[in-house]
C-alpha positions in Angstrom: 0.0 0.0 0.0 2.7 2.3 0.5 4.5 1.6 -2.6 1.6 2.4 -4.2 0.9 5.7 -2.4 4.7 6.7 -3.8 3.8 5.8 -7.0 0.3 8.2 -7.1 2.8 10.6 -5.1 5.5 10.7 -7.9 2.4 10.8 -11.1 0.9 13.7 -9.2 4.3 15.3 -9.3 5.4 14.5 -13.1 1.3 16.5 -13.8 2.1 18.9 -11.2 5.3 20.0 -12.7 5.6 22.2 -15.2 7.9 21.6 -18.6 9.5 24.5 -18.0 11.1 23.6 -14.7 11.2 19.9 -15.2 14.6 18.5 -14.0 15.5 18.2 -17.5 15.4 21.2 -18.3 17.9 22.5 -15.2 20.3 19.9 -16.0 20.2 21.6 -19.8 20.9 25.0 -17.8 23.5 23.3 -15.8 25.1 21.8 -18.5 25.3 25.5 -20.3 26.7 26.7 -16.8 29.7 24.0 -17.3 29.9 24.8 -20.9 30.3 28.5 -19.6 33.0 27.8 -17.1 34.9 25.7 -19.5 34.9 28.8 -21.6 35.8 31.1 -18.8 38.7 28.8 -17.6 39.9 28.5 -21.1 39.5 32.4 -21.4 41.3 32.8 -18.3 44.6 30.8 -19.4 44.7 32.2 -22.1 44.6 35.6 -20.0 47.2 35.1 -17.7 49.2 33.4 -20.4 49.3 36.8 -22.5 49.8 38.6 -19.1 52.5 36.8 -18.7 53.7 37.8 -21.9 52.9 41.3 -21.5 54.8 41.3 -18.3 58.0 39.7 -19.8 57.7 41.9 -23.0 57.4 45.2 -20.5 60.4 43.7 -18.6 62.5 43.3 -21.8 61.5 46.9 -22.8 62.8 48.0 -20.1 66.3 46.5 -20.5 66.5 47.6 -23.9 65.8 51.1 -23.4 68.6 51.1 -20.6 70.5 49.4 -23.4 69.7 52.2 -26.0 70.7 54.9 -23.2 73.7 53.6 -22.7 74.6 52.9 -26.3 73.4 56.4 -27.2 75.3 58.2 -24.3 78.3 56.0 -25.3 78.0 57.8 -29.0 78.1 61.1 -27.6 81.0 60.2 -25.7 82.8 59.1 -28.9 81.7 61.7 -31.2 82.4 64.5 -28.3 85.9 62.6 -28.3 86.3 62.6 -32.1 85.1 66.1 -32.7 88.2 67.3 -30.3 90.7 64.7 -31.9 89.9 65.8 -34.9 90.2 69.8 -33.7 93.6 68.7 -32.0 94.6 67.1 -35.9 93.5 70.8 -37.4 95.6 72.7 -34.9 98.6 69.8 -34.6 98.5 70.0 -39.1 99.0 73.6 -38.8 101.6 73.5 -36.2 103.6 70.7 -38.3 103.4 72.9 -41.1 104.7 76.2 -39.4 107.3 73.5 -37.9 108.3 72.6 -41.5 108.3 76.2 -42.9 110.4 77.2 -40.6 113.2 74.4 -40.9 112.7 75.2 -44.3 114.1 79.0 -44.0 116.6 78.1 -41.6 118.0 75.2 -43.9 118.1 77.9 -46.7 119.9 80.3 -44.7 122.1 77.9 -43.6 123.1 76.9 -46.9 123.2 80.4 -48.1 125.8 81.5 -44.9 128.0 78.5 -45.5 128.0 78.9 -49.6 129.2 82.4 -48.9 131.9 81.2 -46.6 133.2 78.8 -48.4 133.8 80.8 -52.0 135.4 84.0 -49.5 136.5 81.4 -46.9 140.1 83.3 -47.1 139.1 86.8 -47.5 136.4 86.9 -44.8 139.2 85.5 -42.3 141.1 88.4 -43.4 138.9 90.6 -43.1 138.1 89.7 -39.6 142.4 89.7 -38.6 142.9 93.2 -40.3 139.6 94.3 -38.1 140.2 93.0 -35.2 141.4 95.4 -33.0 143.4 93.4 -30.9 144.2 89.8 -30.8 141.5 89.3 -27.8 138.6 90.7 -30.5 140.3 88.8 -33.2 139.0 85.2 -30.9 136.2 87.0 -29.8 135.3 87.6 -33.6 136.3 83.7 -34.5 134.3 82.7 -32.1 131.4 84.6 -32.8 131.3 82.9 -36.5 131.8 79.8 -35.0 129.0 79.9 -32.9 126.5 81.4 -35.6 127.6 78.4 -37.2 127.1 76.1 -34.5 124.0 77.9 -33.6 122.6 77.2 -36.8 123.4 73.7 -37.1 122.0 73.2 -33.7 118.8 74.9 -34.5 118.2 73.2 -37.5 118.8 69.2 -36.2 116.3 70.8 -33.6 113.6 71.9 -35.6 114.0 68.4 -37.5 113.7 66.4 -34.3 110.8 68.7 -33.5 109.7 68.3 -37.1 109.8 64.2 -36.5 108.3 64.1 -33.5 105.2 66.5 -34.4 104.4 64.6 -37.6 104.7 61.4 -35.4 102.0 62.9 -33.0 100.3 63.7 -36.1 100.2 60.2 -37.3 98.6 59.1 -33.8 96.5 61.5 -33.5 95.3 60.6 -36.8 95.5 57.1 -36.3 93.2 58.1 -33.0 90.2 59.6 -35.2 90.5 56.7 -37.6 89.6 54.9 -34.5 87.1 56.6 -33.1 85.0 57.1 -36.6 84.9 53.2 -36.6 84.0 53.0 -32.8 80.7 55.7 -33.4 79.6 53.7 -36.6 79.7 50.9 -34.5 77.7 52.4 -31.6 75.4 54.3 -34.7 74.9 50.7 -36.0 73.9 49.0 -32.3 71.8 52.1 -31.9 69.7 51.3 -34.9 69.5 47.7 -33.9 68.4 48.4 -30.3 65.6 51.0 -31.9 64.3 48.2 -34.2 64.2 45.9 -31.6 62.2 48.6 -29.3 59.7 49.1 -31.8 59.0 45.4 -32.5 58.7 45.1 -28.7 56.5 48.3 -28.5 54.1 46.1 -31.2 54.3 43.4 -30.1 53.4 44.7 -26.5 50.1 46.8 -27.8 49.2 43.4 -29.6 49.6 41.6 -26.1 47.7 44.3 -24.6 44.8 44.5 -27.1 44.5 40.7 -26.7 44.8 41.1 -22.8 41.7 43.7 -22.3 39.9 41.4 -25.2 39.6 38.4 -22.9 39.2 39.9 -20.0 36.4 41.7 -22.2 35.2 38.1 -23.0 35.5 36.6 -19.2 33.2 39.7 -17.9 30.9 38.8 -20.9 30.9 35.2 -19.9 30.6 36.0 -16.1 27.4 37.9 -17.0 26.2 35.0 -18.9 27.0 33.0 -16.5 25.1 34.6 -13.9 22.1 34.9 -15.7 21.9 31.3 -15.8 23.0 30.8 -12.3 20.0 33.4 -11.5 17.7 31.5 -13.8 18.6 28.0 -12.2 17.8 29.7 -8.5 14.5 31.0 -9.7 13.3 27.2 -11.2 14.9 25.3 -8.5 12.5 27.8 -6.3 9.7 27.2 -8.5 10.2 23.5 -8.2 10.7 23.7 -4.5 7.2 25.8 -4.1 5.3 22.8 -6.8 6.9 20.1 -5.0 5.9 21.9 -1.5 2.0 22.0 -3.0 2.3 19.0 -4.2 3.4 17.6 -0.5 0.2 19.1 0.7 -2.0 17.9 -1.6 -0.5 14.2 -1.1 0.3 13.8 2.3 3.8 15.6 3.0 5.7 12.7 1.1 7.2 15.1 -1.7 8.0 18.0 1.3 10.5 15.3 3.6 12.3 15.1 -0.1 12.4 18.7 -0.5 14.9 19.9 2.2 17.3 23.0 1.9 20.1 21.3 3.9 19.4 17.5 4.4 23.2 17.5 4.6 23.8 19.9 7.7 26.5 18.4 10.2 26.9 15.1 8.7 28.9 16.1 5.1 31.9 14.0 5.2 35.6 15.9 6.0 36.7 16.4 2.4 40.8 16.1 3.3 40.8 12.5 5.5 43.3 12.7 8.0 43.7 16.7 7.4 41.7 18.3 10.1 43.6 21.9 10.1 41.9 24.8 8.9 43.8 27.5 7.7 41.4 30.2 6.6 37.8 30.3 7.3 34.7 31.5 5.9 34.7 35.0 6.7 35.3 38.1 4.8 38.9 39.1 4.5 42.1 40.3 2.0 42.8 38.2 -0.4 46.4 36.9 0.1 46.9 37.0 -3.8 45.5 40.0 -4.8 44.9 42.3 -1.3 41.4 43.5 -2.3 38.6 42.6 0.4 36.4 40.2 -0.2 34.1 37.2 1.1 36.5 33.8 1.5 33.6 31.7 0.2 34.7 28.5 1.9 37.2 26.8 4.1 41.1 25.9 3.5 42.4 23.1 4.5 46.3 22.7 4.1 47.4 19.2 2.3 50.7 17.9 1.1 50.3 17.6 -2.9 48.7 14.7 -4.4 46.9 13.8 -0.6 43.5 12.5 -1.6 40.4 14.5 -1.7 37.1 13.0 -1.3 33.3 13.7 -2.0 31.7 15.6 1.1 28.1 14.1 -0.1 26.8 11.6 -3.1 25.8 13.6 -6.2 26.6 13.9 -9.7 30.1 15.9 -10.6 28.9 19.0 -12.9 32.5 20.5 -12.9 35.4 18.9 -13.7 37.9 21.3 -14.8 39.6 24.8 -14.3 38.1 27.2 -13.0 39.0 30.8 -12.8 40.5 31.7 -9.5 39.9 27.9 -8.1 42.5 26.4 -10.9 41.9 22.3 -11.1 38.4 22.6 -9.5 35.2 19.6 -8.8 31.8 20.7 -8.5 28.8 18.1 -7.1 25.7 18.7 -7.5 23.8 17.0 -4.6 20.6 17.4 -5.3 17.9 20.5 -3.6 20.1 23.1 -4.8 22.6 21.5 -2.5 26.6 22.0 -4.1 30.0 21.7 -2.9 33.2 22.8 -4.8 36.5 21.4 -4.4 39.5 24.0 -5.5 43.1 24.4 -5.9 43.6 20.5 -6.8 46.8 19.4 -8.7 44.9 16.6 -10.3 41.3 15.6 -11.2 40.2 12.4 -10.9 36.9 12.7 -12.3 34.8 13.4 -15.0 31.5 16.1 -15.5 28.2 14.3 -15.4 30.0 10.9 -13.5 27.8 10.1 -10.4 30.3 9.6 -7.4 29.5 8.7 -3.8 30.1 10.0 -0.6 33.9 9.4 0.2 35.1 8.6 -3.3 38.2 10.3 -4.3 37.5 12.9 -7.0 41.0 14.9 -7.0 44.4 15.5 -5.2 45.5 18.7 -3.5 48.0 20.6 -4.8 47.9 24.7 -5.3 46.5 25.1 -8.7 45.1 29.0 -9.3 44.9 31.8 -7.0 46.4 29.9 -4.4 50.0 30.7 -1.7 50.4 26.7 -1.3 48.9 23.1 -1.2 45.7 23.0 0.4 41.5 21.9 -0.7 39.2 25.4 -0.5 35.8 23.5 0.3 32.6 25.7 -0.4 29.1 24.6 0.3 26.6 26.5 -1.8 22.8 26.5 -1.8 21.2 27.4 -5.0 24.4 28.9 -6.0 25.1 31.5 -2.8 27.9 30.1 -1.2 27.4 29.1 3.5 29.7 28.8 6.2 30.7 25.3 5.0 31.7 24.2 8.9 27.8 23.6 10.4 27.3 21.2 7.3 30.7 19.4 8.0 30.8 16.3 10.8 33.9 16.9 12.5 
Protein backbone atom coordinates (compact mmCIF):
# COMPACT_ATOMS: atom_id res chain seq x y z
CA UNK A 1 0.00 0.00 0.00
CA UNK A 2 2.71 2.27 0.48
CA UNK A 3 4.48 1.65 -2.61
CA UNK A 4 1.62 2.38 -4.23
CA UNK A 5 0.92 5.65 -2.36
CA UNK A 6 4.66 6.71 -3.79
CA UNK A 7 3.76 5.84 -6.99
CA UNK A 8 0.31 8.22 -7.13
CA UNK A 9 2.76 10.62 -5.13
CA UNK A 10 5.47 10.67 -7.92
CA UNK A 11 2.35 10.81 -11.13
CA UNK A 12 0.87 13.74 -9.17
CA UNK A 13 4.25 15.34 -9.34
CA UNK A 14 5.36 14.52 -13.10
CA UNK A 15 1.33 16.52 -13.78
CA UNK A 16 2.10 18.91 -11.24
CA UNK A 17 5.33 19.95 -12.69
CA UNK A 18 5.60 22.25 -15.19
CA UNK A 19 7.85 21.61 -18.64
CA UNK A 20 9.52 24.50 -18.04
CA UNK A 21 11.07 23.57 -14.67
CA UNK A 22 11.24 19.88 -15.20
CA UNK A 23 14.57 18.46 -14.02
CA UNK A 24 15.53 18.24 -17.46
CA UNK A 25 15.43 21.22 -18.33
CA UNK A 26 17.89 22.46 -15.16
CA UNK A 27 20.30 19.91 -16.02
CA UNK A 28 20.16 21.57 -19.83
CA UNK A 29 20.87 24.97 -17.77
CA UNK A 30 23.46 23.33 -15.80
CA UNK A 31 25.11 21.75 -18.47
CA UNK A 32 25.32 25.48 -20.28
CA UNK A 33 26.73 26.75 -16.84
CA UNK A 34 29.71 23.95 -17.29
CA UNK A 35 29.92 24.84 -20.89
CA UNK A 36 30.25 28.49 -19.60
CA UNK A 37 32.97 27.78 -17.14
CA UNK A 38 34.90 25.75 -19.47
CA UNK A 39 34.86 28.78 -21.62
CA UNK A 40 35.75 31.08 -18.80
CA UNK A 41 38.69 28.78 -17.63
CA UNK A 42 39.94 28.45 -21.08
CA UNK A 43 39.50 32.36 -21.36
CA UNK A 44 41.33 32.83 -18.33
CA UNK A 45 44.58 30.81 -19.35
CA UNK A 46 44.71 32.25 -22.06
CA UNK A 47 44.62 35.56 -19.99
CA UNK A 48 47.16 35.06 -17.74
CA UNK A 49 49.19 33.43 -20.45
CA UNK A 50 49.30 36.79 -22.48
CA UNK A 51 49.83 38.64 -19.08
CA UNK A 52 52.46 36.78 -18.66
CA UNK A 53 53.71 37.81 -21.87
CA UNK A 54 52.89 41.30 -21.50
CA UNK A 55 54.83 41.26 -18.31
CA UNK A 56 57.95 39.71 -19.80
CA UNK A 57 57.74 41.87 -22.97
CA UNK A 58 57.43 45.24 -20.50
CA UNK A 59 60.36 43.72 -18.58
CA UNK A 60 62.54 43.34 -21.82
CA UNK A 61 61.50 46.95 -22.78
CA UNK A 62 62.83 48.00 -20.06
CA UNK A 63 66.25 46.55 -20.51
CA UNK A 64 66.53 47.58 -23.94
CA UNK A 65 65.82 51.06 -23.37
CA UNK A 66 68.63 51.15 -20.64
CA UNK A 67 70.51 49.37 -23.39
CA UNK A 68 69.75 52.23 -25.99
CA UNK A 69 70.72 54.92 -23.16
CA UNK A 70 73.73 53.56 -22.70
CA UNK A 71 74.58 52.91 -26.34
CA UNK A 72 73.43 56.45 -27.24
CA UNK A 73 75.28 58.15 -24.28
CA UNK A 74 78.34 55.99 -25.25
CA UNK A 75 77.96 57.80 -29.01
CA UNK A 76 78.10 61.15 -27.57
CA UNK A 77 80.99 60.20 -25.72
CA UNK A 78 82.84 59.09 -28.89
CA UNK A 79 81.66 61.67 -31.20
CA UNK A 80 82.37 64.51 -28.33
CA UNK A 81 85.86 62.58 -28.27
CA UNK A 82 86.27 62.58 -32.12
CA UNK A 83 85.13 66.10 -32.67
CA UNK A 84 88.16 67.32 -30.26
CA UNK A 85 90.72 64.68 -31.94
CA UNK A 86 89.93 65.82 -34.89
CA UNK A 87 90.19 69.81 -33.68
CA UNK A 88 93.62 68.72 -31.98
CA UNK A 89 94.56 67.15 -35.90
CA UNK A 90 93.49 70.76 -37.35
CA UNK A 91 95.61 72.71 -34.91
CA UNK A 92 98.63 69.83 -34.58
CA UNK A 93 98.47 70.05 -39.08
CA UNK A 94 98.96 73.57 -38.80
CA UNK A 95 101.61 73.46 -36.23
CA UNK A 96 103.59 70.70 -38.30
CA UNK A 97 103.36 72.87 -41.15
CA UNK A 98 104.72 76.23 -39.44
CA UNK A 99 107.29 73.50 -37.90
CA UNK A 100 108.27 72.60 -41.53
CA UNK A 101 108.30 76.21 -42.91
CA UNK A 102 110.38 77.23 -40.62
CA UNK A 103 113.23 74.41 -40.94
CA UNK A 104 112.71 75.17 -44.34
CA UNK A 105 114.14 78.98 -44.02
CA UNK A 106 116.62 78.10 -41.64
CA UNK A 107 117.98 75.24 -43.86
CA UNK A 108 118.07 77.95 -46.67
CA UNK A 109 119.90 80.33 -44.65
CA UNK A 110 122.14 77.92 -43.60
CA UNK A 111 123.08 76.92 -46.94
CA UNK A 112 123.25 80.42 -48.11
CA UNK A 113 125.85 81.50 -44.93
CA UNK A 114 128.02 78.53 -45.54
CA UNK A 115 128.04 78.89 -49.63
CA UNK A 116 129.23 82.42 -48.93
CA UNK A 117 131.93 81.16 -46.57
CA UNK A 118 133.17 78.81 -48.38
CA UNK A 119 133.82 80.77 -51.98
CA UNK A 120 135.35 84.03 -49.45
CA UNK A 121 136.54 81.43 -46.87
CA UNK A 122 140.12 83.29 -47.14
CA UNK A 123 139.09 86.83 -47.53
CA UNK A 124 136.36 86.91 -44.80
CA UNK A 125 139.25 85.46 -42.27
CA UNK A 126 141.10 88.39 -43.39
CA UNK A 127 138.87 90.56 -43.05
CA UNK A 128 138.12 89.66 -39.56
CA UNK A 129 142.39 89.72 -38.59
CA UNK A 130 142.92 93.19 -40.27
CA UNK A 131 139.59 94.30 -38.05
CA UNK A 132 140.20 93.04 -35.21
CA UNK A 133 141.41 95.39 -33.03
CA UNK A 134 143.41 93.41 -30.89
CA UNK A 135 144.23 89.82 -30.77
CA UNK A 136 141.45 89.32 -27.81
CA UNK A 137 138.60 90.68 -30.50
CA UNK A 138 140.34 88.77 -33.20
CA UNK A 139 139.03 85.21 -30.87
CA UNK A 140 136.18 87.01 -29.83
CA UNK A 141 135.34 87.62 -33.58
CA UNK A 142 136.33 83.66 -34.49
CA UNK A 143 134.26 82.71 -32.08
CA UNK A 144 131.43 84.61 -32.84
CA UNK A 145 131.34 82.87 -36.51
CA UNK A 146 131.78 79.76 -34.99
CA UNK A 147 129.03 79.88 -32.95
CA UNK A 148 126.51 81.39 -35.64
CA UNK A 149 127.63 78.42 -37.15
CA UNK A 150 127.08 76.11 -34.46
CA UNK A 151 124.02 77.87 -33.65
CA UNK A 152 122.64 77.22 -36.83
CA UNK A 153 123.36 73.69 -37.07
CA UNK A 154 122.01 73.20 -33.68
CA UNK A 155 118.84 74.88 -34.49
CA UNK A 156 118.20 73.25 -37.50
CA UNK A 157 118.78 69.22 -36.15
CA UNK A 158 116.26 70.80 -33.56
CA UNK A 159 113.61 71.88 -35.64
CA UNK A 160 113.98 68.43 -37.47
CA UNK A 161 113.68 66.45 -34.33
CA UNK A 162 110.83 68.73 -33.51
CA UNK A 163 109.65 68.28 -37.15
CA UNK A 164 109.81 64.21 -36.45
CA UNK A 165 108.29 64.09 -33.52
CA UNK A 166 105.24 66.45 -34.41
CA UNK A 167 104.42 64.61 -37.62
CA UNK A 168 104.73 61.45 -35.43
CA UNK A 169 102.05 62.93 -33.01
CA UNK A 170 100.35 63.73 -36.06
CA UNK A 171 100.24 60.17 -37.28
CA UNK A 172 98.62 59.13 -33.79
CA UNK A 173 96.55 61.49 -33.47
CA UNK A 174 95.34 60.57 -36.84
CA UNK A 175 95.49 57.07 -36.28
CA UNK A 176 93.19 58.12 -32.95
CA UNK A 177 90.20 59.56 -35.22
CA UNK A 178 90.46 56.70 -37.63
CA UNK A 179 89.56 54.87 -34.47
CA UNK A 180 87.15 56.58 -33.15
CA UNK A 181 85.01 57.09 -36.60
CA UNK A 182 84.93 53.19 -36.60
CA UNK A 183 84.00 52.98 -32.75
CA UNK A 184 80.69 55.72 -33.42
CA UNK A 185 79.61 53.66 -36.63
CA UNK A 186 79.71 50.94 -34.47
CA UNK A 187 77.68 52.43 -31.62
CA UNK A 188 75.43 54.26 -34.67
CA UNK A 189 74.87 50.72 -36.01
CA UNK A 190 73.85 49.02 -32.26
CA UNK A 191 71.80 52.13 -31.91
CA UNK A 192 69.69 51.31 -34.94
CA UNK A 193 69.50 47.71 -33.88
CA UNK A 194 68.41 48.41 -30.33
CA UNK A 195 65.58 50.99 -31.94
CA UNK A 196 64.33 48.22 -34.17
CA UNK A 197 64.19 45.91 -31.57
CA UNK A 198 62.24 48.56 -29.34
CA UNK A 199 59.74 49.12 -31.81
CA UNK A 200 58.98 45.44 -32.52
CA UNK A 201 58.74 45.14 -28.71
CA UNK A 202 56.45 48.30 -28.54
CA UNK A 203 54.07 46.05 -31.25
CA UNK A 204 54.31 43.35 -30.08
CA UNK A 205 53.45 44.73 -26.54
CA UNK A 206 50.10 46.82 -27.82
CA UNK A 207 49.17 43.38 -29.63
CA UNK A 208 49.63 41.65 -26.07
CA UNK A 209 47.69 44.31 -24.58
CA UNK A 210 44.81 44.45 -27.12
CA UNK A 211 44.48 40.72 -26.69
CA UNK A 212 44.81 41.09 -22.78
CA UNK A 213 41.69 43.68 -22.33
CA UNK A 214 39.93 41.41 -25.19
CA UNK A 215 39.59 38.44 -22.87
CA UNK A 216 39.16 39.89 -19.96
CA UNK A 217 36.36 41.72 -22.23
CA UNK A 218 35.21 38.14 -22.98
CA UNK A 219 35.48 36.56 -19.20
CA UNK A 220 33.22 39.69 -17.92
CA UNK A 221 30.86 38.76 -20.87
CA UNK A 222 30.93 35.22 -19.86
CA UNK A 223 30.56 36.03 -16.09
CA UNK A 224 27.45 37.88 -16.98
CA UNK A 225 26.16 34.99 -18.93
CA UNK A 226 26.96 33.05 -16.53
CA UNK A 227 25.14 34.64 -13.86
CA UNK A 228 22.10 34.94 -15.74
CA UNK A 229 21.94 31.31 -15.83
CA UNK A 230 23.00 30.80 -12.29
CA UNK A 231 19.97 33.44 -11.54
CA UNK A 232 17.70 31.54 -13.79
CA UNK A 233 18.56 27.95 -12.17
CA UNK A 234 17.80 29.72 -8.46
CA UNK A 235 14.51 31.04 -9.67
CA UNK A 236 13.34 27.23 -11.22
CA UNK A 237 14.92 25.31 -8.50
CA UNK A 238 12.52 27.78 -6.26
CA UNK A 239 9.72 27.19 -8.52
CA UNK A 240 10.19 23.54 -8.18
CA UNK A 241 10.72 23.71 -4.53
CA UNK A 242 7.16 25.75 -4.11
CA UNK A 243 5.28 22.81 -6.84
CA UNK A 244 6.91 20.15 -4.95
CA UNK A 245 5.90 21.93 -1.54
CA UNK A 246 2.01 22.05 -2.98
CA UNK A 247 2.27 19.03 -4.19
CA UNK A 248 3.42 17.57 -0.53
CA UNK A 249 0.24 19.11 0.71
CA UNK A 250 -1.95 17.85 -1.60
CA UNK A 251 -0.52 14.18 -1.09
CA UNK A 252 0.28 13.77 2.33
CA UNK A 253 3.79 15.59 2.98
CA UNK A 254 5.65 12.74 1.12
CA UNK A 255 7.17 15.14 -1.73
CA UNK A 256 8.03 17.98 1.28
CA UNK A 257 10.46 15.26 3.56
CA UNK A 258 12.34 15.07 -0.15
CA UNK A 259 12.38 18.70 -0.51
CA UNK A 260 14.95 19.92 2.19
CA UNK A 261 17.35 22.99 1.85
CA UNK A 262 20.12 21.29 3.85
CA UNK A 263 19.39 17.46 4.37
CA UNK A 264 23.25 17.54 4.63
CA UNK A 265 23.79 19.92 7.72
CA UNK A 266 26.45 18.42 10.21
CA UNK A 267 26.88 15.13 8.69
CA UNK A 268 28.91 16.10 5.13
CA UNK A 269 31.92 13.99 5.18
CA UNK A 270 35.64 15.94 6.01
CA UNK A 271 36.66 16.43 2.36
CA UNK A 272 40.79 16.06 3.30
CA UNK A 273 40.78 12.53 5.53
CA UNK A 274 43.31 12.68 8.03
CA UNK A 275 43.70 16.69 7.42
CA UNK A 276 41.67 18.30 10.10
CA UNK A 277 43.62 21.86 10.13
CA UNK A 278 41.91 24.77 8.93
CA UNK A 279 43.75 27.46 7.70
CA UNK A 280 41.39 30.17 6.63
CA UNK A 281 37.75 30.31 7.35
CA UNK A 282 34.70 31.55 5.88
CA UNK A 283 34.66 35.04 6.65
CA UNK A 284 35.31 38.12 4.76
CA UNK A 285 38.88 39.05 4.46
CA UNK A 286 42.09 40.33 1.99
CA UNK A 287 42.84 38.22 -0.36
CA UNK A 288 46.36 36.88 0.08
CA UNK A 289 46.92 37.00 -3.75
CA UNK A 290 45.52 40.03 -4.82
CA UNK A 291 44.88 42.30 -1.32
CA UNK A 292 41.37 43.53 -2.29
CA UNK A 293 38.64 42.57 0.40
CA UNK A 294 36.43 40.21 -0.18
CA UNK A 295 34.07 37.23 1.13
CA UNK A 296 36.53 33.81 1.46
CA UNK A 297 33.63 31.73 0.19
CA UNK A 298 34.72 28.52 1.88
CA UNK A 299 37.17 26.75 4.08
CA UNK A 300 41.15 25.91 3.49
CA UNK A 301 42.35 23.10 4.50
CA UNK A 302 46.33 22.66 4.09
CA UNK A 303 47.41 19.24 2.35
CA UNK A 304 50.68 17.86 1.08
CA UNK A 305 50.29 17.60 -2.92
CA UNK A 306 48.68 14.73 -4.39
CA UNK A 307 46.90 13.76 -0.65
CA UNK A 308 43.47 12.51 -1.56
CA UNK A 309 40.41 14.54 -1.74
CA UNK A 310 37.13 12.97 -1.26
CA UNK A 311 33.35 13.70 -1.96
CA UNK A 312 31.73 15.60 1.08
CA UNK A 313 28.07 14.09 -0.06
CA UNK A 314 26.79 11.56 -3.08
CA UNK A 315 25.80 13.58 -6.20
CA UNK A 316 26.58 13.93 -9.68
CA UNK A 317 30.08 15.87 -10.64
CA UNK A 318 28.93 19.02 -12.92
CA UNK A 319 32.54 20.47 -12.90
CA UNK A 320 35.43 18.86 -13.66
CA UNK A 321 37.91 21.26 -14.85
CA UNK A 322 39.63 24.84 -14.27
CA UNK A 323 38.13 27.17 -13.04
CA UNK A 324 39.05 30.82 -12.79
CA UNK A 325 40.51 31.75 -9.47
CA UNK A 326 39.93 27.86 -8.11
CA UNK A 327 42.49 26.43 -10.86
CA UNK A 328 41.92 22.28 -11.10
CA UNK A 329 38.35 22.61 -9.48
CA UNK A 330 35.15 19.62 -8.78
CA UNK A 331 31.78 20.66 -8.53
CA UNK A 332 28.76 18.06 -7.11
CA UNK A 333 25.67 18.72 -7.52
CA UNK A 334 23.77 16.99 -4.63
CA UNK A 335 20.55 17.44 -5.34
CA UNK A 336 17.88 20.49 -3.56
CA UNK A 337 20.15 23.14 -4.78
CA UNK A 338 22.62 21.53 -2.53
CA UNK A 339 26.56 21.98 -4.06
CA UNK A 340 29.99 21.74 -2.91
CA UNK A 341 33.24 22.76 -4.76
CA UNK A 342 36.54 21.44 -4.43
CA UNK A 343 39.48 23.97 -5.49
CA UNK A 344 43.06 24.42 -5.93
CA UNK A 345 43.61 20.51 -6.77
CA UNK A 346 46.82 19.40 -8.65
CA UNK A 347 44.94 16.61 -10.28
CA UNK A 348 41.27 15.57 -11.17
CA UNK A 349 40.18 12.36 -10.91
CA UNK A 350 36.88 12.70 -12.27
CA UNK A 351 34.82 13.40 -15.02
CA UNK A 352 31.51 16.07 -15.52
CA UNK A 353 28.19 14.26 -15.36
CA UNK A 354 29.96 10.93 -13.46
CA UNK A 355 27.83 10.06 -10.42
CA UNK A 356 30.31 9.56 -7.38
CA UNK A 357 29.47 8.75 -3.83
CA UNK A 358 30.06 10.03 -0.56
CA UNK A 359 33.90 9.35 0.24
CA UNK A 360 35.06 8.59 -3.33
CA UNK A 361 38.22 10.28 -4.35
CA UNK A 362 37.52 12.86 -7.01
CA UNK A 363 41.00 14.86 -6.96
CA UNK A 364 44.35 15.47 -5.20
CA UNK A 365 45.46 18.67 -3.49
CA UNK A 366 48.03 20.62 -4.83
CA UNK A 367 47.93 24.65 -5.32
CA UNK A 368 46.52 25.09 -8.67
CA UNK A 369 45.08 29.03 -9.34
CA UNK A 370 44.94 31.77 -7.04
CA UNK A 371 46.44 29.87 -4.37
CA UNK A 372 49.99 30.69 -1.66
CA UNK A 373 50.42 26.72 -1.27
CA UNK A 374 48.94 23.14 -1.25
CA UNK A 375 45.67 22.99 0.37
CA UNK A 376 41.48 21.91 -0.68
CA UNK A 377 39.24 25.35 -0.50
CA UNK A 378 35.79 23.48 0.33
CA UNK A 379 32.63 25.72 -0.43
CA UNK A 380 29.10 24.63 0.27
CA UNK A 381 26.64 26.47 -1.81
CA UNK A 382 22.81 26.52 -1.84
CA UNK A 383 21.17 27.40 -5.00
CA UNK A 384 24.44 28.86 -5.97
CA UNK A 385 25.13 31.51 -2.78
CA UNK A 386 27.86 30.10 -1.19
CA UNK A 387 27.42 29.12 3.51
CA UNK A 388 29.68 28.85 6.18
CA UNK A 389 30.67 25.35 5.02
CA UNK A 390 31.71 24.25 8.92
CA UNK A 391 27.80 23.57 10.36
CA UNK A 392 27.26 21.24 7.28
CA UNK A 393 30.69 19.37 7.97
CA UNK A 394 30.83 16.28 10.76
CA UNK A 395 33.93 16.93 12.46
Amino acid sequence: MRIVYRLICCAAAVLLFPASISAESIDDLKKRQEEIQNEQSAAQQQLEVTTKQKNQTEIEMEQIDAELTKATDDLLRVTDRLNRTSAELDVMELDLKAIQEHREEQYELLKQRLNFMYKNGKIGYLDIIFEAKSFPDFINRVEYINRIAKNDKTLLNKLTSTAVLAEETFNEIDKQKTSLEQLASEREDKQDDLQDTLARKQELYNRLDSDEKSYEEKMASLKETEDEIVALIKQKEKEAAEAAARLAAAGGGYASATINTSPYSGRMLWPVPGRYLISDVYRVRYNPVNGRREQHAGVDIPAPYGTSIVAAESGVVITSSWKSGYGYTVIIDHGNGITTLYGHNSRLLVSGGQSVGKGDSIALAGSTGNSTGPHCHFEVRINGSPVNPQSYLNF
